[in-house]
FIDRENDREN-119751 format. One record per residue (C-alpha): x, y negated, z negated; residue number from 1; residue in three letters. Coordinates in pm, whole numbers, plus 50000, padded with zeros to 5 digits. Example, Ala and Ser with C-alpha at 12.3 -4.5 7.8 and 13.67 -1.06 7.14 Angstrom:
% residues 2
PT  east north    up pos code
PT 51230 50450 49220   1  ALA
PT 51367 50106 49286   2  SER
This chain:
% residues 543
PT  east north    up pos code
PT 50000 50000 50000   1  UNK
PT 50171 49677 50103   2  UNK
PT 50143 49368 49919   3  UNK
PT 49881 49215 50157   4  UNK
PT 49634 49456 50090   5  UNK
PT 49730 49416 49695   6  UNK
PT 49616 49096 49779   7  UNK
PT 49328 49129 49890   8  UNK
PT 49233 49409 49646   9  UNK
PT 49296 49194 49335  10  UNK
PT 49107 48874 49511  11  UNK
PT 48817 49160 49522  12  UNK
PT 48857 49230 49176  13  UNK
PT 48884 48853 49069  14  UNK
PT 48600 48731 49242  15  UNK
PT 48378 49017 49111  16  UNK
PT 48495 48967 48714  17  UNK
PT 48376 48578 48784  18  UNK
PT 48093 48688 48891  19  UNK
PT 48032 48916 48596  20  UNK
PT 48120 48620 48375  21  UNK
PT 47874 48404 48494  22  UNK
PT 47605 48699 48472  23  UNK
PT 47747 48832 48126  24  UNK
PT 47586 49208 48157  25  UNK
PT 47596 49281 47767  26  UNK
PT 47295 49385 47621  27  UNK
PT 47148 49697 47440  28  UNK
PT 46831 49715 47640  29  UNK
PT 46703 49909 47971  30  UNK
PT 46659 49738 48299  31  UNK
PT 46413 49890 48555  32  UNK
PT 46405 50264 48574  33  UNK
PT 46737 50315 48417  34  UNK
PT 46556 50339 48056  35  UNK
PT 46494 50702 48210  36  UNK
PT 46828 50807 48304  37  UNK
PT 47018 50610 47968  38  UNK
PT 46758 50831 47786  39  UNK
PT 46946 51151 47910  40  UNK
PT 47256 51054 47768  41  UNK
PT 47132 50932 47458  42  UNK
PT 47092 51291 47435  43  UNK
PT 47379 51367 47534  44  UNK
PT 47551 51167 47320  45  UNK
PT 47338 51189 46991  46  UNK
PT 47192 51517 46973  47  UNK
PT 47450 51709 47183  48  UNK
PT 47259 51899 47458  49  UNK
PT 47093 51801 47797  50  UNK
PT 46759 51679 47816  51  UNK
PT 46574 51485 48071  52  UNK
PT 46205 51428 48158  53  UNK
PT 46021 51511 48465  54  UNK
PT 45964 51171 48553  55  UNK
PT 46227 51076 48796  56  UNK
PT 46328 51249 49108  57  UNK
PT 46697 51210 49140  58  UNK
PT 46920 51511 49032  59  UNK
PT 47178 51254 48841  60  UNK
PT 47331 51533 48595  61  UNK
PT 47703 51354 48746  62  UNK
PT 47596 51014 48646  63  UNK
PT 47484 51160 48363  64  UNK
PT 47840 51298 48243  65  UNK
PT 47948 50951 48379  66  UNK
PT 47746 50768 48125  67  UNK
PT 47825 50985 47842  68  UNK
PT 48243 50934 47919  69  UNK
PT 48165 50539 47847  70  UNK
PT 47937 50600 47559  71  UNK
PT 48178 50828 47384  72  UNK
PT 48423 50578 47200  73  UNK
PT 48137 50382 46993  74  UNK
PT 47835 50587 47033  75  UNK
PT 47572 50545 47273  76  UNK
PT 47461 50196 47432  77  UNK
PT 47291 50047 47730  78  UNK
PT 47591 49799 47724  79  UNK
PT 47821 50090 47738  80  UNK
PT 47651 50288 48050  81  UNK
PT 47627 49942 48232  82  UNK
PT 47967 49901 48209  83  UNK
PT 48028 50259 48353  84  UNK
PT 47837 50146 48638  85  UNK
PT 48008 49787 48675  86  UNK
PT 48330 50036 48744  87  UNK
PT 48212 50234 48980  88  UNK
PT 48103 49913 49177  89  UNK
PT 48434 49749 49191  90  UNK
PT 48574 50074 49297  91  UNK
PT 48331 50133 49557  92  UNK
PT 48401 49785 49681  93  UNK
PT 48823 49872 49695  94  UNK
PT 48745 50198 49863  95  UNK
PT 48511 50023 50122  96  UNK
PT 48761 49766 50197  97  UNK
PT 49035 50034 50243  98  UNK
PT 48811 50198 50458  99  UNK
PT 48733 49969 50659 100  UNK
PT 49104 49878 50732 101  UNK
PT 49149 50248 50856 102  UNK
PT 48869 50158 51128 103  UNK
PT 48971 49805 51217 104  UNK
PT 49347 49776 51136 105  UNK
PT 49230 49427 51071 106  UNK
PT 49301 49291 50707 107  UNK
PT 49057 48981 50734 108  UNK
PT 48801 49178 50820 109  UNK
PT 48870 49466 50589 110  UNK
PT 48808 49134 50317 111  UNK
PT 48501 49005 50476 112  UNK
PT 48335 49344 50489 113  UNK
PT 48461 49424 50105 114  UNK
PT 48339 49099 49996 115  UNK
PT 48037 49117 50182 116  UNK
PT 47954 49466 49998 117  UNK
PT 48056 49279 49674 118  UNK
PT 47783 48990 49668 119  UNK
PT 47489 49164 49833 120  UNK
PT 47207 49115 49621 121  UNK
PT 47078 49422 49609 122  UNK
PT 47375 49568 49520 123  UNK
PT 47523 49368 49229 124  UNK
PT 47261 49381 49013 125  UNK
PT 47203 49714 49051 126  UNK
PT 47570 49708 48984 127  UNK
PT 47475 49560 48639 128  UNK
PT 47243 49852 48523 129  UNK
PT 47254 50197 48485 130  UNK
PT 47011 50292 48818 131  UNK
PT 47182 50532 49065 132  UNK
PT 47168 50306 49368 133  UNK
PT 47550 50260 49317 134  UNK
PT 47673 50528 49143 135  UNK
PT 47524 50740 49447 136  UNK
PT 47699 50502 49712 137  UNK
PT 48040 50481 49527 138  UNK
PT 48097 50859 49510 139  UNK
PT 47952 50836 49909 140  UNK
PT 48167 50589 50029 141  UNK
PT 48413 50794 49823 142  UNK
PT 48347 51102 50009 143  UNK
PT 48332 50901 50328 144  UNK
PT 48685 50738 50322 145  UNK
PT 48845 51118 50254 146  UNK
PT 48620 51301 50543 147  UNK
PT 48725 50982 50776 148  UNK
PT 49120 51068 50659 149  UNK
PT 49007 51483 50720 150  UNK
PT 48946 51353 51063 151  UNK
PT 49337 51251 51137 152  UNK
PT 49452 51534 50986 153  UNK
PT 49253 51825 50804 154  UNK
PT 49478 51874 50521 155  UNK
PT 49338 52007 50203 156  UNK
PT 49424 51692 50012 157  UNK
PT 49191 51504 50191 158  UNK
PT 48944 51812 50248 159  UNK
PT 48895 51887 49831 160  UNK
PT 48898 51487 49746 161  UNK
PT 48616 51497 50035 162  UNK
PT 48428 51830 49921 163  UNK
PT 48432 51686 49532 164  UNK
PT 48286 51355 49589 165  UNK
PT 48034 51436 49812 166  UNK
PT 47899 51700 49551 167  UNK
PT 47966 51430 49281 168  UNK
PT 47737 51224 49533 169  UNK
PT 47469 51519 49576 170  UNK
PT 47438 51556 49218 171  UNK
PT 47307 51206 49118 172  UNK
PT 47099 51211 49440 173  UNK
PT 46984 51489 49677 174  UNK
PT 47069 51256 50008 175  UNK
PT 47453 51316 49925 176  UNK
PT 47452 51624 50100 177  UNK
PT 47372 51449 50441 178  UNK
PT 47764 51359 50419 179  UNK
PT 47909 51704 50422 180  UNK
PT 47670 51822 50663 181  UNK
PT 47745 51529 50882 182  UNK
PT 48081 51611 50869 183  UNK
PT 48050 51948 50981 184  UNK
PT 47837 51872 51256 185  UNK
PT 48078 51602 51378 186  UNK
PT 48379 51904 51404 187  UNK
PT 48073 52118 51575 188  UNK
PT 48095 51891 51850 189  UNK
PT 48457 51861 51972 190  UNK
PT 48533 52095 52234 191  UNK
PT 48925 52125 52210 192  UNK
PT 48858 52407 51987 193  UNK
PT 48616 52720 51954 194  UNK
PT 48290 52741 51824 195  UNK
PT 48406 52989 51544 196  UNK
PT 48706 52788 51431 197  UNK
PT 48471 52481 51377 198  UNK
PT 48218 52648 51196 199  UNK
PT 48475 52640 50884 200  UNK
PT 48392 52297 50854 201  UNK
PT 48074 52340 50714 202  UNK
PT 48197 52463 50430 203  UNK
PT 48176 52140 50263 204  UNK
PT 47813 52164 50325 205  UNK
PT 47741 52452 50160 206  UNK
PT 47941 52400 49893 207  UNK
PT 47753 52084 49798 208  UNK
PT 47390 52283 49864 209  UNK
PT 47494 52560 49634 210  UNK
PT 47580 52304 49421 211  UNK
PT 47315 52137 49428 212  UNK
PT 47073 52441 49415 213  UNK
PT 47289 52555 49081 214  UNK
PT 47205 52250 48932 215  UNK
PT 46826 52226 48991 216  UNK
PT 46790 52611 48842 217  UNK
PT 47034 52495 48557 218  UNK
PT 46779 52174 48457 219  UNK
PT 46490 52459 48534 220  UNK
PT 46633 52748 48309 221  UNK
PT 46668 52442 48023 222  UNK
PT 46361 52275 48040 223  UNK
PT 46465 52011 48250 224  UNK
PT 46284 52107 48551 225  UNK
PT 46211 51776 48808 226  UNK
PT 45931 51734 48951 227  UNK
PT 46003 51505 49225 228  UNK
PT 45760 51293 49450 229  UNK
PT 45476 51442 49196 230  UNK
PT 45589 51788 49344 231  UNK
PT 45516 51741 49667 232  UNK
PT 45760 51949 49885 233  UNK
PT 45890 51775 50184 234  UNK
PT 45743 51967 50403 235  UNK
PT 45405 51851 50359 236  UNK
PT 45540 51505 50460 237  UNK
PT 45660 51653 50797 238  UNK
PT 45336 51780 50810 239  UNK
PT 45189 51428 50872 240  UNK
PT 45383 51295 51196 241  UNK
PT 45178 50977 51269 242  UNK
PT 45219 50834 50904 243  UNK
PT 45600 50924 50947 244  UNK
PT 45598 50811 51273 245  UNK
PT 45481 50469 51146 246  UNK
PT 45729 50469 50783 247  UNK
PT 46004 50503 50997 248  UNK
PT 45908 50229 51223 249  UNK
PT 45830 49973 50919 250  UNK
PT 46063 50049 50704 251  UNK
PT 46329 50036 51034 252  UNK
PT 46234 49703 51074 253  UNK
PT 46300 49580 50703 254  UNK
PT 46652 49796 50745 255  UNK
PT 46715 49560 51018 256  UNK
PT 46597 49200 50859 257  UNK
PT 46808 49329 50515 258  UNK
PT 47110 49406 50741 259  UNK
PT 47062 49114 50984 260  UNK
PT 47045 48900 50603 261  UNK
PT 47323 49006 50439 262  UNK
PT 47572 49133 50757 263  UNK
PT 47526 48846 50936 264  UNK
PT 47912 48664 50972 265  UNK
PT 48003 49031 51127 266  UNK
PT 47696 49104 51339 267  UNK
PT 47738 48735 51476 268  UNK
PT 48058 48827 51635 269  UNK
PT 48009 49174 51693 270  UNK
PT 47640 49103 51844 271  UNK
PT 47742 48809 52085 272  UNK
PT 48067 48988 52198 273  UNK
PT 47870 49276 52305 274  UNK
PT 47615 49114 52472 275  UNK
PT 47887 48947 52709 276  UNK
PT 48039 49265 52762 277  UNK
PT 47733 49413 52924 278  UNK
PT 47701 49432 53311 279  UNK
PT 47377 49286 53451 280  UNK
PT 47217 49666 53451 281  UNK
PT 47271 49682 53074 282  UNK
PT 47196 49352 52995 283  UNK
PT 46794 49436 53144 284  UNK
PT 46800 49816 52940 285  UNK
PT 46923 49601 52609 286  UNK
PT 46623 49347 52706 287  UNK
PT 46388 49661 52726 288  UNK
PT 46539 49854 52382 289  UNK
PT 46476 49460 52213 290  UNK
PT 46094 49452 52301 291  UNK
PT 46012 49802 52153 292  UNK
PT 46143 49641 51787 293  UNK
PT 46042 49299 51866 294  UNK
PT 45659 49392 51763 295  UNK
PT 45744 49560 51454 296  UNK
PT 46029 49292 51341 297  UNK
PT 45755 48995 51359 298  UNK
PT 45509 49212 51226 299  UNK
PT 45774 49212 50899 300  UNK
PT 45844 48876 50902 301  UNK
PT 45531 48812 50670 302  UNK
PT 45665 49123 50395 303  UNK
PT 46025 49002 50384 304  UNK
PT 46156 49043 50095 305  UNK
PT 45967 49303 50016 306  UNK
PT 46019 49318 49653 307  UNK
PT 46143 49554 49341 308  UNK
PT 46556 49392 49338 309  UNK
PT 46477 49080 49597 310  UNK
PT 46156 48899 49491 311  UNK
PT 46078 48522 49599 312  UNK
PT 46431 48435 49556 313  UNK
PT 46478 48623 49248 314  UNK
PT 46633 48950 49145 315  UNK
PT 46482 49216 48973 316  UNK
PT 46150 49337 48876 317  UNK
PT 45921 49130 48651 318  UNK
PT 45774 49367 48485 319  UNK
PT 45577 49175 48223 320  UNK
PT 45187 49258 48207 321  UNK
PT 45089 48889 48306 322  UNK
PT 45317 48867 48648 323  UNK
PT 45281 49255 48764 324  UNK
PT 44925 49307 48718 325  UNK
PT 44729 48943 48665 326  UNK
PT 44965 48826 48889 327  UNK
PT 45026 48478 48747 328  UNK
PT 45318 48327 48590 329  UNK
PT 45533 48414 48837 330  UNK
PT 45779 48086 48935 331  UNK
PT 45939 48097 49261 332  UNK
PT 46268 48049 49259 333  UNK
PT 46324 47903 49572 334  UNK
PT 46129 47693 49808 335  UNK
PT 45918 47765 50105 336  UNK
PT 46171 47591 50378 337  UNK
PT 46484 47796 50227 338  UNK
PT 46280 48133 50221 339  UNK
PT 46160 48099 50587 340  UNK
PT 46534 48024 50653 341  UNK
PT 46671 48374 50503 342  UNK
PT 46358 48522 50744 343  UNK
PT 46514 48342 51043 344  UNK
PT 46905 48445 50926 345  UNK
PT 46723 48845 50898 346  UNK
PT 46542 48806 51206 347  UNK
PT 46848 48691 51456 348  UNK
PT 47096 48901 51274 349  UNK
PT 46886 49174 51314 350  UNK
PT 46839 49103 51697 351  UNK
PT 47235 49110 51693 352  UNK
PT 47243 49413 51513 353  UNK
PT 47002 49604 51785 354  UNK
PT 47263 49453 52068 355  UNK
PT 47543 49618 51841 356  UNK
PT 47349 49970 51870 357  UNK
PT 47330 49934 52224 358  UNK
PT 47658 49853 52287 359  UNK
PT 47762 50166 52100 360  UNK
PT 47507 50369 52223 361  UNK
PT 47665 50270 52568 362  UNK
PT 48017 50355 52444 363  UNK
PT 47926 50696 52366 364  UNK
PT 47794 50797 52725 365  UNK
PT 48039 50644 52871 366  UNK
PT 48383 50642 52659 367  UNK
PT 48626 50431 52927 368  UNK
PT 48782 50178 52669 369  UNK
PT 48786 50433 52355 370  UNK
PT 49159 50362 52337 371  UNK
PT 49116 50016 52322 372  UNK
PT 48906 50061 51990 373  UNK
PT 49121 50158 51613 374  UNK
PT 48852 50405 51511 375  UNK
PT 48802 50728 51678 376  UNK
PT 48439 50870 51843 377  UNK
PT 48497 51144 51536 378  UNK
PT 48509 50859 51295 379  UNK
PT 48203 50690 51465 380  UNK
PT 47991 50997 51537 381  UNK
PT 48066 51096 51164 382  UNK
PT 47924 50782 51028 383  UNK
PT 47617 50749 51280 384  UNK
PT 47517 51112 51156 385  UNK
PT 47521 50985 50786 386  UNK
PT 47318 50650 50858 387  UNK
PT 47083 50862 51066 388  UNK
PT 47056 51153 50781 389  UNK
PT 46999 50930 50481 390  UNK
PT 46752 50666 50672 391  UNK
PT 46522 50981 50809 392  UNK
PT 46517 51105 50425 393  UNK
PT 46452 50772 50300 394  UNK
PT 46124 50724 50556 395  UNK
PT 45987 51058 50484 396  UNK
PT 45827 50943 50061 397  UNK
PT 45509 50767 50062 398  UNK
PT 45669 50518 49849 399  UNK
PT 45946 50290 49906 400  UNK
PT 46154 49986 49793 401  UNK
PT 46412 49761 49883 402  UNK
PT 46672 49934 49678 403  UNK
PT 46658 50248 49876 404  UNK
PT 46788 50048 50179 405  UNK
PT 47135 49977 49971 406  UNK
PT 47363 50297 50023 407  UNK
PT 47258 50232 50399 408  UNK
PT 47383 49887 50492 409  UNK
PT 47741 49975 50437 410  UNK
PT 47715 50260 50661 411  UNK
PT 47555 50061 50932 412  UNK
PT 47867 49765 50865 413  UNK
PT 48056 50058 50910 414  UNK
PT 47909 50137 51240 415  UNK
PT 47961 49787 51337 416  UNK
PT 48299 49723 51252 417  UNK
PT 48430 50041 51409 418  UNK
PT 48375 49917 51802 419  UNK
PT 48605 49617 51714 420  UNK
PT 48939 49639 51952 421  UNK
PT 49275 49702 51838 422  UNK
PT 49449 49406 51804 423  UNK
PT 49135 49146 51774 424  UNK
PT 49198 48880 51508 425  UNK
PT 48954 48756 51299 426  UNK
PT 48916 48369 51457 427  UNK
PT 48991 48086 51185 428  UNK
PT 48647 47929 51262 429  UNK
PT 48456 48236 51198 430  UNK
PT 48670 48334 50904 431  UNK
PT 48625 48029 50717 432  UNK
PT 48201 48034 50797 433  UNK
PT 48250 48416 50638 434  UNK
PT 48378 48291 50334 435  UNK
PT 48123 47994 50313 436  UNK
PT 47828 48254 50400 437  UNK
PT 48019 48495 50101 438  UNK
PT 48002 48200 49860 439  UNK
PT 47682 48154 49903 440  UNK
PT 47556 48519 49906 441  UNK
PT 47756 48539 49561 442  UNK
PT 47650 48248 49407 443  UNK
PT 47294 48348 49441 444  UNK
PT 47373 48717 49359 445  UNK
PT 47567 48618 49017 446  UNK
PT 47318 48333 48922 447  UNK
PT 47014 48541 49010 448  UNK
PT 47121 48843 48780 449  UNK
PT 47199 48617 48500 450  UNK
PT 46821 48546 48543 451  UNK
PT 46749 48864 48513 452  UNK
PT 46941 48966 48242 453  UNK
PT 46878 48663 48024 454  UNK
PT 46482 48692 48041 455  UNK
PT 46534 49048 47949 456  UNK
PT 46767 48971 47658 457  UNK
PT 46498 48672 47569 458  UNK
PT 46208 48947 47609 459  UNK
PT 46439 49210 47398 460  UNK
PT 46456 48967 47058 461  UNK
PT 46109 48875 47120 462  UNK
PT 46024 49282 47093 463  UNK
PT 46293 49312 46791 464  UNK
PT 46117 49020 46576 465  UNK
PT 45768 49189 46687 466  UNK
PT 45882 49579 46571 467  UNK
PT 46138 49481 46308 468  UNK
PT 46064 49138 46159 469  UNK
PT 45678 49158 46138 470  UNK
PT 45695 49596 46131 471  UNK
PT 45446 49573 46441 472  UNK
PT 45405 49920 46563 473  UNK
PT 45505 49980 46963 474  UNK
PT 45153 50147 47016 475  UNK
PT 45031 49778 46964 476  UNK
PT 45242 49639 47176 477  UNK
PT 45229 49600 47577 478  UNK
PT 45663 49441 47607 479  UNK
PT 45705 49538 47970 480  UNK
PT 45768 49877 48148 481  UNK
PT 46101 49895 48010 482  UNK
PT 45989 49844 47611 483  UNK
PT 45698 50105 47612 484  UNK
PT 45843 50343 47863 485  UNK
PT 46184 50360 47626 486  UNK
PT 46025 50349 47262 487  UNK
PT 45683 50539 47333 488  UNK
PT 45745 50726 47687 489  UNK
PT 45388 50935 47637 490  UNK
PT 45138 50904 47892 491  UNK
PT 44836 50758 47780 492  UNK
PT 44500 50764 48033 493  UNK
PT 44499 50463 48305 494  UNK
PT 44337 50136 48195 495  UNK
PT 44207 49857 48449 496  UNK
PT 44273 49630 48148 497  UNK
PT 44597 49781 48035 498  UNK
PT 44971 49780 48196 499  UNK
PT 45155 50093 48286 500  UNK
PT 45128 50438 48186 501  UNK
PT 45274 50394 47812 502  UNK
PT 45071 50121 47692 503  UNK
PT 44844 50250 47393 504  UNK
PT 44720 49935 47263 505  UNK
PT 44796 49603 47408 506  UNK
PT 44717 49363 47106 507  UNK
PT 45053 49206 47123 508  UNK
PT 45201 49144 47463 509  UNK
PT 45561 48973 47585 510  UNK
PT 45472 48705 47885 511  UNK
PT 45602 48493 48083 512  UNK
PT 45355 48220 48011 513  UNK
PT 44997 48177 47897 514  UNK
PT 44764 48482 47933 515  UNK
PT 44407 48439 47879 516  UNK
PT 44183 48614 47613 517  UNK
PT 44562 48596 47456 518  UNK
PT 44699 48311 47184 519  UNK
PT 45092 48210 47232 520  UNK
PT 45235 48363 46883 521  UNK
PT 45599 48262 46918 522  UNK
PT 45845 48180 47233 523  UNK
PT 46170 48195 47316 524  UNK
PT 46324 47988 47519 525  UNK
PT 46644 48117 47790 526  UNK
PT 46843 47870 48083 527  UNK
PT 46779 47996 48409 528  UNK
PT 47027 47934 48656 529  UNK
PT 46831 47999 49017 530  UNK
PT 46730 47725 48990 531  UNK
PT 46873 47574 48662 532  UNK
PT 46609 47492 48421 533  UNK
PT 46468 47621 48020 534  UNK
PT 46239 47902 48055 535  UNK
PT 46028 48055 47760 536  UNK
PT 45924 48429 47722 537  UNK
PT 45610 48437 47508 538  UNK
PT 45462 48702 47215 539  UNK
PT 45128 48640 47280 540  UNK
PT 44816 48785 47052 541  UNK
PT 44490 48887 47162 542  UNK
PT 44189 48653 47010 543  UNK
C-alpha cells in the first residue's frame, strides 16, 4: 500500500469520525428494528445462550456474535453494539475504496466513490444502529473485493477470505449467498477451460447454502425457528407474476431516482461520456430502452423519498403514535423548492444511469475496446450477476423500504465505474464539484442523524422519568415502537385507537407535539440541526 492510498484511507477515516462527532451515536436505547436483533445478544451476553424471536426475517446469528464481541468488556449496551456497527462501516468504506482502485486504477476516483459510500444517507445512519443493512453489505463488499482478486489469480488466499465472508454475509441475511453463486456462474461462463474444471467454482456456493441451511435447523432445533415474511415461502410469490411483474418495475424505478440522487458526480461523467460514444444506430436503441422507464420514473416522481431512513428531508423513522398513525406533528425539514430539486438531481441521474446500462450492455455484445478498460468482463459480469441476484430477491416481498435499496447502490457504482478507460483522469472541474456534491451529501447525512438520535435520546429520558421517576408501568404507556416493542414485546389484539402491536394501554404517550383527547404532562426540549432550531418531545396524558 503506497502512501497515496494511506492518504486517502485516513482522509476516509477522518471525515467519517467528524461526522460521528457531530452526530454523537451514544445512547442506551434501540433505534428502528434493531431493538429485535440487540435483544438476541442481550441474551447472549446476560443469560449465556441463544435466543431470538420469530419476528424478524433475517438469519443474523454472525451479527449476532458480532454484537456480543463489543458488548463483552462492560456488559451489554445499545451504545456498545452501535459501535460494532460504526466499525464495520468505516471498514466497508476502506474496502470499497480499495476496490474500486482495482477496477479503475484511478486514485481520485477510488476517493470519490469511497466518500460517496461514506455520506449516503441511507447508509450512515444505518451505520449508527445496530440494523443489518450494513453489517450485511460490509461482509459483501468484503466477499466481493476477494472473489474480484480470485478472478486474477485463483489462489486459495483469496478463495477462503472470499468463501468466509460471503457466508459471514449469508448468515446475517439470506441474499449473501447471491455472491458465491454469482461467482460461480461467472467461471461457468469462460470458455478457455472445460465445463468440469469450472464447476469447482461453485463450491463457494454450496458451502455458504449448507451453511446457511445448518444455521436455520440450528435456530429450529433451539427454539429459534424464523418465520420469515409471516411464513410465506417464496414460491408462492413466484406464483403471482403480474404483481411481481409490477414490484420489480416500481421499485426499479426508485433504485434508479436513489442511485441517480446519491451517484450523481460519477453517473454525470460516466452517463454523458457514453452517450457521445454511441454511433447514430445506438443512440435511437438507447432513445427506445429510455421510453420503456420514462413512464414508470415520472410515475415515482410523486413517492420519492419513499420513506422508513429518508423522510421529508429527515432521517429515520418517526415512530411516535401522533406522527405514524394521526399523522400530525410531523415538521418538514426541508422546503418544497429544495425537495423538488433532489427529485430533479434523482430523475436526470437516473436517466444517466440507464445510458450507463446501455453502454455496457453494448460492451458486452460487442467487446472491441475491452483492453482499453482496467477491469476485466469477469470482474464486470461478476458484479452485474450480484446486482441482478439481490435486486430480483429484493422485488419478490410484498413489503418494501428504502433501506433495502442500500447494499445495492454500491454494486451498481461498481458497475459504473468499471467501463472507465485505463488511463482517464479524474478532470479538476469535476473533481472539485465531487467534493462540493460530497460535502453536501455529508453535511445533511451527519446533521440529519443527530436529529434522529437526539429526539430519541429526548424521547428515552422522557420514558425513564415516566417508568422510573413516577413508577408508571410500560403497559400504560404507548413511547414509540422502539419503547413497547423492547420493554413489553407481547402481542396484544389490533386497536384502531391504539399504536403498534405492543401497546396495552395507551394512557401515557411520548409525542412530538399536542395530541388531542391528550393533556401535555411534561416536555423536553432537544436542538435540531436540519434545520437548526429547539424541538420538544412531549409525555402527554389522556383526559
Amino acid at each position: 500500500m503506497n502512501r497515496a492510498t494511506i492518504r486517502d484511507i485516513s482522509a476516509l477515516i477522518i471525515i467519517g469520525l467528524v461526522m460521528l462527532i457531530i452526530v454523537n451515536p451514544i445512547g442506551n436505547f434501540p433505534l428502528n428494528d434493531d431493538w429485535m436483533y440487540s435483544r438476541v445478544v442481550a441474551y447472549m451476553v446476560n443469560k449465556h445462550y441463544y435466543f431470538a424471536s420469530d419476528w424478524y426475517s433475517p438469519v443474523l446469528t454472525a451479527q449476532v456474535l458480532w454484537g456480543t464481541l463489543f458488548c463483552l468488556p462492560f456488559g451489554f449496551s445499545f451504545t456498545a453494539l452501535r459501535i460494532s456497527v460504526i466499525v464495520l462501516g468505516f471498514a466497508a468504506v476502506i474496502v470499497f475504496y480499495l476496490l474500486v482502485n482495482r477496477f479503475t486504477s484511478n486514485r481520485k476516483l477510488s476517493l470519490v466513490c469511497a466518500l460517496l459510500l461514506l455520506v449516503n444517507p441511507l447508509f450512515f445512519p444505518l451505520a449508527n444502529s445496530f440494523m443489518t443493512d450494513v453489517p450485511f453489505l460490509a461482509f459483501a463488499i468484503f466477499a466481493i473485493f476477494f472473489f474480484s482478486k480470485a478472478f486474477d489469480s485463483p489462489k486459495l488466499k483469496y478463495i477462503l477470505p472470499a468463501i468466509a465472508f460471503s457466508v459471514i454475509a449469508t448468515l446475517i441475511r439470506q441474499f449473501g449467498v447471491v455472491i458465491p453463486l454469482a461467482f460461480g456462474l461467472t467461471q461457468l461462463m469462460k470458455s478457455n477451460r472445460s465445463i468440469f474444471s469450472r464447476l469447482k467454482y461453485l463450491l463457494p456456493a454450496i458451502v455458504a447454502v449448507i451453511a446457511l441451511e445448518f444455521t436455520i435447523k440450528w435456530l429450529k432445533h433451539i427454539g429459534s425457528e424464523m418465520h420469515p415474511y409471516q411464513d410465506t415461502p417464496i414460491s408462492e410469490f413466484l406464483s403471482k407474476p403480474n404483481l411481481l411483474a409490477s414490484q420489480i418495475f416500481e421499485r426499479s424505478s426508485f433504485l434508479l431516482y436513489y442511485c441517480g440522487l446519491f451517484l450523481f458526480p460519477v453517473l454525470l461523467f460516466s452517463g454523458i461520456k457514453s452517450f457521445k460514444g454511441f454511433s447514430p444506430g445506438q443512440k435511437k436503441g438507447a432513445g427506445i430502452f429510455l421510453l420503456f422507464f420514462i413512464p414508470s420514473l415520472l410515475f415515482s416522481w410523486w413517492r420519492f423519498p419513499i420513506g422508513n431512513m429518508l423522510n421529508s428531508g429527515a432521517v429515520g423513522p418517526r415512530t411516535l403514535h401522533d406522527v405514524a398513525f394521526l399523522h400530525i406533528n410531523d415538521v418538514d425539514n426541508i422546503s418544497s423548492f429544495a425537495r423538488t430539486a433532489f427529485s430533479v438531481i434523482g430523475l436526470i441521474g437516473a436517466i444517466l444511469l440507464l445510458l450507463t446500462m446501455v453502454n455496457l450492455i453494448i460492451r458486452i455484445i460487442n467487446p472491441e475496446e475491452e483492453n482499453t478498460v482496467a477491469s476485466s468482463p469477469s470482474q464486470r459480469i461478476f458484479v452485474v450477476l450480484c446486482t441482478l441476484g439481490y435486486a430480483f430477491l429484493m422485488c419478490v416481498p410484498d413489503f418494501f423500504f428504502d433501506r433495502y435499496l442500500m447494499p445495492i447502490i454500491p454494486l451498481v457504482l461498481l458497475i459504473v465505474i468499471s467501463q472507465v478507460a485505463l488511463g482517464w483522469q479524474f478532470k479538476r472541474l469535476l473533481f472539485y464539484f465531487s467534493l462540493m456534491y460530497v460535502f453536501a451529501l455529508g453535511y445533511f447525512s451527519s446533521a440529519a442523524t443527530h436529529d434522529y438520535i437526539q429526539w430519541n435520546r429526548s424521547r428515552w429520558e422522557a420514558l425513564s422519568y415516566l417508568t422510573k421517576e413516577m413508577k408508571i408501568s410500560p403497559h400504560k404507556i404507548d413511547g414509540g415502537y422502539e419503547f413497547n416493542g423492547w420493554t413489553i414485546g407481547t402481542y396484544f389484539p389490533p386497536n384502531k385507537d391504539k399504536s403498534w402491536w405492543f401497546v396495552d394501554d395507551d394512557e401515557y404517550m411520548i409525542s412530538f407535539g399536542e395530541i388531542p383527547g391528550y393533556n401535555i404532562l411534561k416536555k423536553y426540549p432537544y436542538t435540531n440541526y436540519f434545520p437548526h432550531e429547539e424541538r420538544n418531545i412531549y409525555i402527554v396524558h389522556r383526559k
